[in-house]
mmCIF file of the N, C-alpha and C atoms, coordinates in Angstrom:
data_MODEL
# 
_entry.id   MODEL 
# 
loop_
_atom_site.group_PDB 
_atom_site.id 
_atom_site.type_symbol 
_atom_site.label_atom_id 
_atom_site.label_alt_id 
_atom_site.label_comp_id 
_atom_site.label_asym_id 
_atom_site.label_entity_id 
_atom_site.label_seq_id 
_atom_site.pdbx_PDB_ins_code 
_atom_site.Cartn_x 
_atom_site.Cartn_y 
_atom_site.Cartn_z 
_atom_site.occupancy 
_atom_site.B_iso_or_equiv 
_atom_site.pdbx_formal_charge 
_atom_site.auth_seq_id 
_atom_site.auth_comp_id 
_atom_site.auth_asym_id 
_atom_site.auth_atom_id 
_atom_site.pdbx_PDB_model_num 
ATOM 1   N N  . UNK A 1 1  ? -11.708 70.288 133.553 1.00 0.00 ? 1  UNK A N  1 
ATOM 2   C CA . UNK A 1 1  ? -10.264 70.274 133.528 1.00 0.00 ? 1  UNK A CA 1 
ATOM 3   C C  . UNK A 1 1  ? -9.744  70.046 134.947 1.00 0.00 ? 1  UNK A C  1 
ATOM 4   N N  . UNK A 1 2  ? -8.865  69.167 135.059 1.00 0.00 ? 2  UNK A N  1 
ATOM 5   C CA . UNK A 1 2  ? -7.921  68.869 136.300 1.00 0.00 ? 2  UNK A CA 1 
ATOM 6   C C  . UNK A 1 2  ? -6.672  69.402 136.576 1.00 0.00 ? 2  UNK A C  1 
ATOM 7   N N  . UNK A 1 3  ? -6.548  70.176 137.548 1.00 0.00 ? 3  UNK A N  1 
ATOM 8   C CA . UNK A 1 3  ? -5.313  70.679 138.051 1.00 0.00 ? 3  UNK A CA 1 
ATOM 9   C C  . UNK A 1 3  ? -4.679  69.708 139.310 1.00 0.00 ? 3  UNK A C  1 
ATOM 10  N N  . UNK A 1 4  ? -3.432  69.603 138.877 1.00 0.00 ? 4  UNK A N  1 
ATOM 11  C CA . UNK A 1 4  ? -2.676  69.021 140.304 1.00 0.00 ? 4  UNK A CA 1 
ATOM 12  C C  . UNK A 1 4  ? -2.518  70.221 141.015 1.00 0.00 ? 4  UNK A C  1 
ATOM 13  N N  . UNK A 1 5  ? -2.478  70.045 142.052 1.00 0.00 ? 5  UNK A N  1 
ATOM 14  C CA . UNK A 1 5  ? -1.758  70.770 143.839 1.00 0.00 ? 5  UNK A CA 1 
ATOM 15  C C  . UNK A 1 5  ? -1.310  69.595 144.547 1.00 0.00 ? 5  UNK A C  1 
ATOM 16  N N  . UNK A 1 6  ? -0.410  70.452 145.766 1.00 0.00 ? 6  UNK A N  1 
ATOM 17  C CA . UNK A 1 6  ? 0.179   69.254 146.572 1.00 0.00 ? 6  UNK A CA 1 
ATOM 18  C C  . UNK A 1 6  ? -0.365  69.670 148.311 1.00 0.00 ? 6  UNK A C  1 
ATOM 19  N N  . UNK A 1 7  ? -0.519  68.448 148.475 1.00 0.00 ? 7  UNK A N  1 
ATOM 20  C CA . UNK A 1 7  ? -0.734  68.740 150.271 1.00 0.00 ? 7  UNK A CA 1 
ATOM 21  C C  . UNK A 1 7  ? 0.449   68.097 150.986 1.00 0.00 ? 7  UNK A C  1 
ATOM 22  N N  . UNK A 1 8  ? 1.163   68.520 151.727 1.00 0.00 ? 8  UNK A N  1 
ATOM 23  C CA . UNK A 1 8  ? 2.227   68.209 152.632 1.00 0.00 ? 8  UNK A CA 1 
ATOM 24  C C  . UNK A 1 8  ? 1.990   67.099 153.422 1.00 0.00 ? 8  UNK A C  1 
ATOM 25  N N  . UNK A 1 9  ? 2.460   65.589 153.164 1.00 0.00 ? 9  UNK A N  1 
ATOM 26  C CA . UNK A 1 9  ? 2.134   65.164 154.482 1.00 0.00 ? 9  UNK A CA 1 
ATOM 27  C C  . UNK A 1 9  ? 3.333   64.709 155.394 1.00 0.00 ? 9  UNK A C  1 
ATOM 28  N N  . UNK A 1 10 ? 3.373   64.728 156.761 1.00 0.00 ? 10 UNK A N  1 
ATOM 29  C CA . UNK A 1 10 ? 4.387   64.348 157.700 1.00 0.00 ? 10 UNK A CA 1 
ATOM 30  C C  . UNK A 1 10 ? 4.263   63.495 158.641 1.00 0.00 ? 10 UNK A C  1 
ATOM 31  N N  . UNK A 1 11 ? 5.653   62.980 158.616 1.00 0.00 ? 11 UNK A N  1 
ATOM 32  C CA . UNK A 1 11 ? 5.846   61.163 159.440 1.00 0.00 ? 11 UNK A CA 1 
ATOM 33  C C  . UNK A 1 11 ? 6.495   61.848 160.956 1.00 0.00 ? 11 UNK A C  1 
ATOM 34  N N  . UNK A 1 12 ? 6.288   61.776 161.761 1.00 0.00 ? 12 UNK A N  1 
ATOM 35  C CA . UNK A 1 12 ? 6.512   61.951 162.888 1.00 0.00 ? 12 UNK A CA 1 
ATOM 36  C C  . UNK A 1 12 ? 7.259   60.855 163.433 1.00 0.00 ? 12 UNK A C  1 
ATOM 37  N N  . UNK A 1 13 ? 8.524   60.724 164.081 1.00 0.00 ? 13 UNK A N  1 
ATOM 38  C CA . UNK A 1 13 ? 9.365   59.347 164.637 1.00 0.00 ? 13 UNK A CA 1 
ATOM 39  C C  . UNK A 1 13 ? 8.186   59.198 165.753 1.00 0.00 ? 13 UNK A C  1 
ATOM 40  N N  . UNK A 1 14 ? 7.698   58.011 166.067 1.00 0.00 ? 14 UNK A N  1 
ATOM 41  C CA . UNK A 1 14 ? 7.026   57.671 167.603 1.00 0.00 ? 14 UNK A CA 1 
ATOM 42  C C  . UNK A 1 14 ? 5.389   57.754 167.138 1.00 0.00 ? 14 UNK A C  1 
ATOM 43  N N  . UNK A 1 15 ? 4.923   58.266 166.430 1.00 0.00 ? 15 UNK A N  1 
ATOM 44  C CA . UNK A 1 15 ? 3.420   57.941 166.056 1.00 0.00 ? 15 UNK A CA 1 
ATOM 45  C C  . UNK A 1 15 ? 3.152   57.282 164.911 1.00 0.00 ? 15 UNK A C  1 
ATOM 46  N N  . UNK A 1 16 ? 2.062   56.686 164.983 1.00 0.00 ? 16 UNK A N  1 
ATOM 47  C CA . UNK A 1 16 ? 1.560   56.119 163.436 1.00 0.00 ? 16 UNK A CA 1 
ATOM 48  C C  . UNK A 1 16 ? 0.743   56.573 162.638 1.00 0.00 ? 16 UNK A C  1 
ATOM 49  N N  . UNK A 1 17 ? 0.411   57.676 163.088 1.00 0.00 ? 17 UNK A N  1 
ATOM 50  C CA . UNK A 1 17 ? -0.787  58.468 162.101 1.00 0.00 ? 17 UNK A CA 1 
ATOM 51  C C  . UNK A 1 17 ? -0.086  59.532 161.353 1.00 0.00 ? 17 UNK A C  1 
ATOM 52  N N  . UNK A 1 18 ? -0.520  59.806 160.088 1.00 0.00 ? 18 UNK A N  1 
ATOM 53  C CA . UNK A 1 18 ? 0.587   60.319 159.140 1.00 0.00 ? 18 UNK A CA 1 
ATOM 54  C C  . UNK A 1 18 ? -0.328  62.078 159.477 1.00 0.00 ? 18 UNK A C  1 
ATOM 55  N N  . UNK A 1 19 ? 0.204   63.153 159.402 1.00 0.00 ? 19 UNK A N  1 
ATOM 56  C CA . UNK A 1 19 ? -0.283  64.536 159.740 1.00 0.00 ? 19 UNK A CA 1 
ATOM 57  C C  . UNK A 1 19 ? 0.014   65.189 158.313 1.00 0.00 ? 19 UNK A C  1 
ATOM 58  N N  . UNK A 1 20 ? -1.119  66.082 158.200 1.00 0.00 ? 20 UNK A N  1 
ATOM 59  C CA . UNK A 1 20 ? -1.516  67.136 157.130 1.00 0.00 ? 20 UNK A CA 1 
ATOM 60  C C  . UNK A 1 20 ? -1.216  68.606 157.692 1.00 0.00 ? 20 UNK A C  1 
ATOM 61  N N  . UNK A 1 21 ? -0.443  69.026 156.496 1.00 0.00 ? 21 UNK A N  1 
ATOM 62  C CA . UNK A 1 21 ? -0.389  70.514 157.353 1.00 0.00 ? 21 UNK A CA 1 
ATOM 63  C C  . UNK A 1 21 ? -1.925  71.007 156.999 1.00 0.00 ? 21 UNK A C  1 
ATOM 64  N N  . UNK A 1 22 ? -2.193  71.455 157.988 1.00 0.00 ? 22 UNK A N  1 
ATOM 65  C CA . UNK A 1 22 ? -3.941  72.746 158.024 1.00 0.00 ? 22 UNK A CA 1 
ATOM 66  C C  . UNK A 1 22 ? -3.555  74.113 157.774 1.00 0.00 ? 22 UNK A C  1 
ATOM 67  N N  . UNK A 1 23 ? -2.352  74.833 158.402 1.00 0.00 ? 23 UNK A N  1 
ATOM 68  C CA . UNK A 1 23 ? -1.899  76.321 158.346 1.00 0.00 ? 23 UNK A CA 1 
ATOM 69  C C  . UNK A 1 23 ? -0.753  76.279 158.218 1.00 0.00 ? 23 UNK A C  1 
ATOM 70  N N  . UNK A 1 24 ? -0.352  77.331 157.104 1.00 0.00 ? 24 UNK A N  1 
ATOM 71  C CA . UNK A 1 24 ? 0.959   77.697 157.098 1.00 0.00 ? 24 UNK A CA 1 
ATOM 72  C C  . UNK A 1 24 ? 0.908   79.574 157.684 1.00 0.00 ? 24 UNK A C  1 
ATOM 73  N N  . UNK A 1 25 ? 0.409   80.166 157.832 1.00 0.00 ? 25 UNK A N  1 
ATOM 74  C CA . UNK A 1 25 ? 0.213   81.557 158.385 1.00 0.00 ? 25 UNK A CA 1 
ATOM 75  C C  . UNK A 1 25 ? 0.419   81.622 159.830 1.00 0.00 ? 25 UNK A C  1 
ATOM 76  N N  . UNK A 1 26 ? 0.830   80.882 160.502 1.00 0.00 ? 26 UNK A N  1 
ATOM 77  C CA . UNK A 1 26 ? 1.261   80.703 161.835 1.00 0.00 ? 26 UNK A CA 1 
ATOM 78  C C  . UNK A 1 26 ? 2.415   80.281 162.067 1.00 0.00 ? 26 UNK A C  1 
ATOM 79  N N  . UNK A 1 27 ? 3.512   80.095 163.462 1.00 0.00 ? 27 UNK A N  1 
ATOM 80  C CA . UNK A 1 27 ? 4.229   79.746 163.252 1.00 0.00 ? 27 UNK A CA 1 
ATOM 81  C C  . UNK A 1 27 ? 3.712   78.563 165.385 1.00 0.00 ? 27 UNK A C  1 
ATOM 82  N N  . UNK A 1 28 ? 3.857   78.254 165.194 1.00 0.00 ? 28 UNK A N  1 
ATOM 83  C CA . UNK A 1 28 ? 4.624   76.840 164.742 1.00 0.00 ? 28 UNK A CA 1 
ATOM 84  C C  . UNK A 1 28 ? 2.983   76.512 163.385 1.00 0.00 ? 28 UNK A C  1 
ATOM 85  N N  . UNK A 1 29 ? 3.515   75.561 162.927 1.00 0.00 ? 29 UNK A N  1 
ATOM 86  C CA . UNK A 1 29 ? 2.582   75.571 161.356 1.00 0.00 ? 29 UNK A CA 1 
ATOM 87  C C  . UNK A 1 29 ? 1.652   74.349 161.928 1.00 0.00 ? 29 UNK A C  1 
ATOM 88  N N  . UNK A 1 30 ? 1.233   74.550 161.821 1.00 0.00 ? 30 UNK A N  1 
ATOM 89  C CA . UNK A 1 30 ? -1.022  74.147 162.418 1.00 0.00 ? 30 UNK A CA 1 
ATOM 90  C C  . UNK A 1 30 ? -0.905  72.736 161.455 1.00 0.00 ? 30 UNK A C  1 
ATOM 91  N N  . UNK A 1 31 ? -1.025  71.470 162.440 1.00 0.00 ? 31 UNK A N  1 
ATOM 92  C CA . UNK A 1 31 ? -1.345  69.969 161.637 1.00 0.00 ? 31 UNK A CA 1 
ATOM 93  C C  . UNK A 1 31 ? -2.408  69.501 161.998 1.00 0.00 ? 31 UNK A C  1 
ATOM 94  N N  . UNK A 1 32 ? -3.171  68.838 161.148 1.00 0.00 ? 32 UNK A N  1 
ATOM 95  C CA . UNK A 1 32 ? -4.545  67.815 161.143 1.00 0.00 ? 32 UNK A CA 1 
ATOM 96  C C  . UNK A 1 32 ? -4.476  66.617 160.826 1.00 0.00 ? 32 UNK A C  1 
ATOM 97  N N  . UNK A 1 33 ? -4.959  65.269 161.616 1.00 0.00 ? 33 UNK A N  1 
ATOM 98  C CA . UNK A 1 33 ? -5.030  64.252 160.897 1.00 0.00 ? 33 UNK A CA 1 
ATOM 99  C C  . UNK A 1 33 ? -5.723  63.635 160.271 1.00 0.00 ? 33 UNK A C  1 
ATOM 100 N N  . UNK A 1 34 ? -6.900  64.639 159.525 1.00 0.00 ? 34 UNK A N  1 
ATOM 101 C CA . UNK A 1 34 ? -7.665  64.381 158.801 1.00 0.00 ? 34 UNK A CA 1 
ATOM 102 C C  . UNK A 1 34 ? -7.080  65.077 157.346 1.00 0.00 ? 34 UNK A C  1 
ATOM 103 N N  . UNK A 1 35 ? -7.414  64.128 155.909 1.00 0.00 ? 35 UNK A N  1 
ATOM 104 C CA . UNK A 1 35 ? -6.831  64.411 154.376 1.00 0.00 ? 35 UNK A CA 1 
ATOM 105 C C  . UNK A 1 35 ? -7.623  65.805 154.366 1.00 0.00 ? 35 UNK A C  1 
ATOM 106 N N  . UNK A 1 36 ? -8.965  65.575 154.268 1.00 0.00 ? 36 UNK A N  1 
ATOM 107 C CA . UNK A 1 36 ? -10.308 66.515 154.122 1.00 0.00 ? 36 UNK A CA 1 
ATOM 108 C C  . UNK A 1 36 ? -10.000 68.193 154.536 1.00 0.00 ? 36 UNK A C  1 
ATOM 109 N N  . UNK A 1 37 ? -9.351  68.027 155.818 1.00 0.00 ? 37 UNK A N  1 
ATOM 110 C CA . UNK A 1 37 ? -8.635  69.264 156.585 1.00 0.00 ? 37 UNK A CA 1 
ATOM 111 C C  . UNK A 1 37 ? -7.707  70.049 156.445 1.00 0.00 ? 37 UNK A C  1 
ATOM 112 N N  . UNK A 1 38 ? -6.782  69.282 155.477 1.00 0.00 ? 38 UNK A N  1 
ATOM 113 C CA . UNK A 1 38 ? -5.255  69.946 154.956 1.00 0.00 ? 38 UNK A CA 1 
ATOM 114 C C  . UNK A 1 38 ? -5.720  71.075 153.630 1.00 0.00 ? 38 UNK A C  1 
ATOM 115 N N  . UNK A 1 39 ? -4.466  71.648 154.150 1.00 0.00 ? 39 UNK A N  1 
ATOM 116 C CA . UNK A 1 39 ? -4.587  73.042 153.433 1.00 0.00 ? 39 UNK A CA 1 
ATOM 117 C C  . UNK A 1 39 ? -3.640  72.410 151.727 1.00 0.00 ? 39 UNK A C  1 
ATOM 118 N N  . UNK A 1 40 ? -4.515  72.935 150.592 1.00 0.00 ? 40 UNK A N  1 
ATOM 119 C CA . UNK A 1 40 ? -4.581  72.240 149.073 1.00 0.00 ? 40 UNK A CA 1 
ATOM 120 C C  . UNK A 1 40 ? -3.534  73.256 148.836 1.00 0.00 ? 40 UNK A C  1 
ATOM 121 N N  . UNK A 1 41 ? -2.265  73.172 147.786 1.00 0.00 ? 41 UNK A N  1 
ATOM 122 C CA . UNK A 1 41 ? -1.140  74.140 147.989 1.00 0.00 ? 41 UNK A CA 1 
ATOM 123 C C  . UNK A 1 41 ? -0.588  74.143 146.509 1.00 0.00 ? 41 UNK A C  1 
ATOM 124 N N  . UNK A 1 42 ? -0.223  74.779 145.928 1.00 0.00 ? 42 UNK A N  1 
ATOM 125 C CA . UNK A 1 42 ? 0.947   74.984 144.959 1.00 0.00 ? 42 UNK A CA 1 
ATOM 126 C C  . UNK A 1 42 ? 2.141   74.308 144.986 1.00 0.00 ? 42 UNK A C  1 
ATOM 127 N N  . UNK A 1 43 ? 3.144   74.082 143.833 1.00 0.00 ? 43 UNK A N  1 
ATOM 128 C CA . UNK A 1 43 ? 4.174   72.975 144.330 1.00 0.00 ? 43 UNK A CA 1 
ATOM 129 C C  . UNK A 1 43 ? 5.404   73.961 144.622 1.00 0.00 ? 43 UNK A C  1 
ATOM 130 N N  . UNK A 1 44 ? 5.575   75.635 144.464 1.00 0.00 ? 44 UNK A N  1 
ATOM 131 C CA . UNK A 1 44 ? 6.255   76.410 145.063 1.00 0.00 ? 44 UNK A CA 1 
ATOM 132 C C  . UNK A 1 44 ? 5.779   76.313 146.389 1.00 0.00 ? 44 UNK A C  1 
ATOM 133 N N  . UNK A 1 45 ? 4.813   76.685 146.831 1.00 0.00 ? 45 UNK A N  1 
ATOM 134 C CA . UNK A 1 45 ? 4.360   76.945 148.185 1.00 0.00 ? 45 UNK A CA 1 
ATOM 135 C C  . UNK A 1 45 ? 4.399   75.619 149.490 1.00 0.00 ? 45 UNK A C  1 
ATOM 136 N N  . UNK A 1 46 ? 4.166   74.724 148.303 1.00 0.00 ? 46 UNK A N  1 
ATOM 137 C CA . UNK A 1 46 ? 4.445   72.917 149.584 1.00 0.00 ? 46 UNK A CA 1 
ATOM 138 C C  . UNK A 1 46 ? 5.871   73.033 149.319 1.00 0.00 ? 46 UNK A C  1 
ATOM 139 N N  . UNK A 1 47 ? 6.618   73.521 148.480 1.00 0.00 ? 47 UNK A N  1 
ATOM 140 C CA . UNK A 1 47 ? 8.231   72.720 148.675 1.00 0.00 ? 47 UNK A CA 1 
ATOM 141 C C  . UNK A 1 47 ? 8.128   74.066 149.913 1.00 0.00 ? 47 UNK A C  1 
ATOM 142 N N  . UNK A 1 48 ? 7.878   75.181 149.908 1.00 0.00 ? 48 UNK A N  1 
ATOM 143 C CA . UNK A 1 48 ? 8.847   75.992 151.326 1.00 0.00 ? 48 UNK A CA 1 
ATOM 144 C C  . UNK A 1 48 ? 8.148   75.727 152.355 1.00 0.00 ? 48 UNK A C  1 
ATOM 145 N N  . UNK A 1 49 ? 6.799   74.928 152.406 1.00 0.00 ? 49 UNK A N  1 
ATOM 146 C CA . UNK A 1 49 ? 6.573   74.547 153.661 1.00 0.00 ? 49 UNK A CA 1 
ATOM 147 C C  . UNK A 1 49 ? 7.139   73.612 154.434 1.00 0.00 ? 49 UNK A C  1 
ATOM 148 N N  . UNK A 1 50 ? 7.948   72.184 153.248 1.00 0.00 ? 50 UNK A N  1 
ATOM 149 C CA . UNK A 1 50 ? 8.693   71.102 153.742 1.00 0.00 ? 50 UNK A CA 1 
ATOM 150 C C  . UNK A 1 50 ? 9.716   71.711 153.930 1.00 0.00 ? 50 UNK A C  1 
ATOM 151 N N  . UNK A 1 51 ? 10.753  72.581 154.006 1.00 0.00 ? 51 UNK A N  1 
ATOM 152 C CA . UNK A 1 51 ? 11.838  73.261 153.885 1.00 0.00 ? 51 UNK A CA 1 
ATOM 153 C C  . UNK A 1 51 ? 11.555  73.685 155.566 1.00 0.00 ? 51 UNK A C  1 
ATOM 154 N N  . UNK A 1 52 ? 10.584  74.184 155.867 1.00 0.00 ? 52 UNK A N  1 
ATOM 155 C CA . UNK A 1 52 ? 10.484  74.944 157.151 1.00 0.00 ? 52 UNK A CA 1 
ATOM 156 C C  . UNK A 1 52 ? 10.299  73.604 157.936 1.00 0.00 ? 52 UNK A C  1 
ATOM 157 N N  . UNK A 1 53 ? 9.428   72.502 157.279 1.00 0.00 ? 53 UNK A N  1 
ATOM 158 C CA . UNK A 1 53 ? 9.571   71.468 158.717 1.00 0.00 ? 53 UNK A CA 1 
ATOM 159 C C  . UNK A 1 53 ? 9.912   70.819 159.186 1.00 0.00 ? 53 UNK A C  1 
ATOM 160 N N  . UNK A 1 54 ? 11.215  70.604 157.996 1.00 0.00 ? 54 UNK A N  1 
ATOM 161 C CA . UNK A 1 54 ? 12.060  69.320 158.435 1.00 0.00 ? 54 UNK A CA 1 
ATOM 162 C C  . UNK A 1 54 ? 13.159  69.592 159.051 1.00 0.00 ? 54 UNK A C  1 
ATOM 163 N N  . UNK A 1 55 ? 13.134  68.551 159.854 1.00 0.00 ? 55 UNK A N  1 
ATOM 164 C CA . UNK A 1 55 ? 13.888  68.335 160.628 1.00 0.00 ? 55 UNK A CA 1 
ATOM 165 C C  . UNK A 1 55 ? 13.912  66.744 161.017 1.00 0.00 ? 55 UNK A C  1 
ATOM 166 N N  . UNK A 1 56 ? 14.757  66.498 162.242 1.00 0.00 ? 56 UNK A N  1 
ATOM 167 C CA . UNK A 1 56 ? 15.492  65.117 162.357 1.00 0.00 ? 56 UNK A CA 1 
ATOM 168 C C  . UNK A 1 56 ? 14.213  63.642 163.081 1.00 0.00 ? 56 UNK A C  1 
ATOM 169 N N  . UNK A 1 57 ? 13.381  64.871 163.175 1.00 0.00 ? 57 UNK A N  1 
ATOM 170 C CA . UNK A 1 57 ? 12.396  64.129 164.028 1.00 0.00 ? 57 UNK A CA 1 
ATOM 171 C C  . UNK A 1 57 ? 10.567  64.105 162.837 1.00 0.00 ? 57 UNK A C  1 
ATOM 172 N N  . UNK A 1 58 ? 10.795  64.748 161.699 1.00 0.00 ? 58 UNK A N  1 
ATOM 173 C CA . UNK A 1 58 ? 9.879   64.777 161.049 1.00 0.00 ? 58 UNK A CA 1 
ATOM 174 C C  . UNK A 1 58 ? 10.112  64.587 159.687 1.00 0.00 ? 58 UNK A C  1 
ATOM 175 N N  . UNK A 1 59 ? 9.486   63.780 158.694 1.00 0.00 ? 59 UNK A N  1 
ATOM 176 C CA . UNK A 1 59 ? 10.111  63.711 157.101 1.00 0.00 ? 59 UNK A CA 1 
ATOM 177 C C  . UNK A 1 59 ? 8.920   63.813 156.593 1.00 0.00 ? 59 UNK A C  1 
ATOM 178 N N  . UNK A 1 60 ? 8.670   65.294 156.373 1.00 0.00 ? 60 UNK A N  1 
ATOM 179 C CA . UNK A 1 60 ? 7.580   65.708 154.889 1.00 0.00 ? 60 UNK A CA 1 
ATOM 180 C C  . UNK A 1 60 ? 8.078   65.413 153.728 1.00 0.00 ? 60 UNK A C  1 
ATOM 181 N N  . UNK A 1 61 ? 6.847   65.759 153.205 1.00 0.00 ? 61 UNK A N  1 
ATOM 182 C CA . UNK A 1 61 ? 6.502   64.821 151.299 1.00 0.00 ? 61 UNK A CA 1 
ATOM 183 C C  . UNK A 1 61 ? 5.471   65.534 151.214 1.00 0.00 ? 61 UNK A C  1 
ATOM 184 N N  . UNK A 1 62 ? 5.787   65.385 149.747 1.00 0.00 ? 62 UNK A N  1 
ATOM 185 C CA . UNK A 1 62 ? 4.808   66.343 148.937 1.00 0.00 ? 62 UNK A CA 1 
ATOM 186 C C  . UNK A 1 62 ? 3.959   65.414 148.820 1.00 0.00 ? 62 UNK A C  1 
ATOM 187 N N  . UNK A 1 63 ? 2.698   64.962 148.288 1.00 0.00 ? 63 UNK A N  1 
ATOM 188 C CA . UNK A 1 63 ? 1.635   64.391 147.596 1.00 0.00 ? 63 UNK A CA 1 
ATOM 189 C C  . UNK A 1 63 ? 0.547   65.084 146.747 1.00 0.00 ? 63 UNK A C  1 
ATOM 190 N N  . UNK A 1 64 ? 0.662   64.537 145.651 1.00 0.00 ? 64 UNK A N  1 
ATOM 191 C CA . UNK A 1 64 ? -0.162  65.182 144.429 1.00 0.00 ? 64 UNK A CA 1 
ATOM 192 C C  . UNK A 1 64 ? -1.207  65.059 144.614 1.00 0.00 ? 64 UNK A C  1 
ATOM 193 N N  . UNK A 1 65 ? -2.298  65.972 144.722 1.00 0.00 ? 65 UNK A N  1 
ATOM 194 C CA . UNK A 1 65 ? -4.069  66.029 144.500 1.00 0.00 ? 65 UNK A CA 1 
ATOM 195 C C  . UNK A 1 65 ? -4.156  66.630 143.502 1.00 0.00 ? 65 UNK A C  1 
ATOM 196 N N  . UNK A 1 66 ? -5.356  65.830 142.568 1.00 0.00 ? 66 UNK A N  1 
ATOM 197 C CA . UNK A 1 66 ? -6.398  66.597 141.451 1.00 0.00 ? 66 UNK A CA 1 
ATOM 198 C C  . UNK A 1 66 ? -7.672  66.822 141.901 1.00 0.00 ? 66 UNK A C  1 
ATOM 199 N N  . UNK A 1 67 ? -7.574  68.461 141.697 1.00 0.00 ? 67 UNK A N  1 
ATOM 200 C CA . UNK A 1 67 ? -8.519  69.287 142.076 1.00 0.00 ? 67 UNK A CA 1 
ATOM 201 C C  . UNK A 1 67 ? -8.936  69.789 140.679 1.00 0.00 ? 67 UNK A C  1 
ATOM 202 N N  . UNK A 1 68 ? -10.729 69.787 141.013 1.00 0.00 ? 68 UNK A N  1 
ATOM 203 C CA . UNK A 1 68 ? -11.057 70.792 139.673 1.00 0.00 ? 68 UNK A CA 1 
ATOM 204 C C  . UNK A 1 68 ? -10.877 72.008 139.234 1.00 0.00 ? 68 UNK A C  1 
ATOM 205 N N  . UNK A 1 69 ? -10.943 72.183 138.081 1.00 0.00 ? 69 UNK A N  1 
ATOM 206 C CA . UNK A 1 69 ? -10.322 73.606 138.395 1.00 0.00 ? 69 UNK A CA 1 
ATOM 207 C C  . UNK A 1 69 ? -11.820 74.646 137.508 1.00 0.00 ? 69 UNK A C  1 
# 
């Protein structure tokens, strides 16, 4: 059986590599630019992480992963 989760990813103005959040238990919130590295999330738990990171200089998105369950 397949479950969706979402991993956060974010566009940064001025770079081209797209960033994964790794930690949300910290504050400022911990990014990787590796997929493999990002922290796998609930779609309550990725919407309040995009809530905390946006801002004018960053535009998170959710993206759907199927994980086994």
């Amino acid at each position: 059986m397949k479950n969706i989760k979402f991993v956060v990813k974010v566009s940064r103005v001025g770079t081209h590599a797209a960033e994964y959040v790794k930690r949300i238990d910290r504050t400022p919130i911990q990014m990787t630019t590796h997929l493999n590295l990002a922290l796998v999330m609930g779609r309550f738990t990725a919407e309040d992480a995009v809530k905390s990171i946006q801002n004018s200089r960053c535009s998170p998105e959710l993206v759907p992963v199927q994980v086994n369950a």
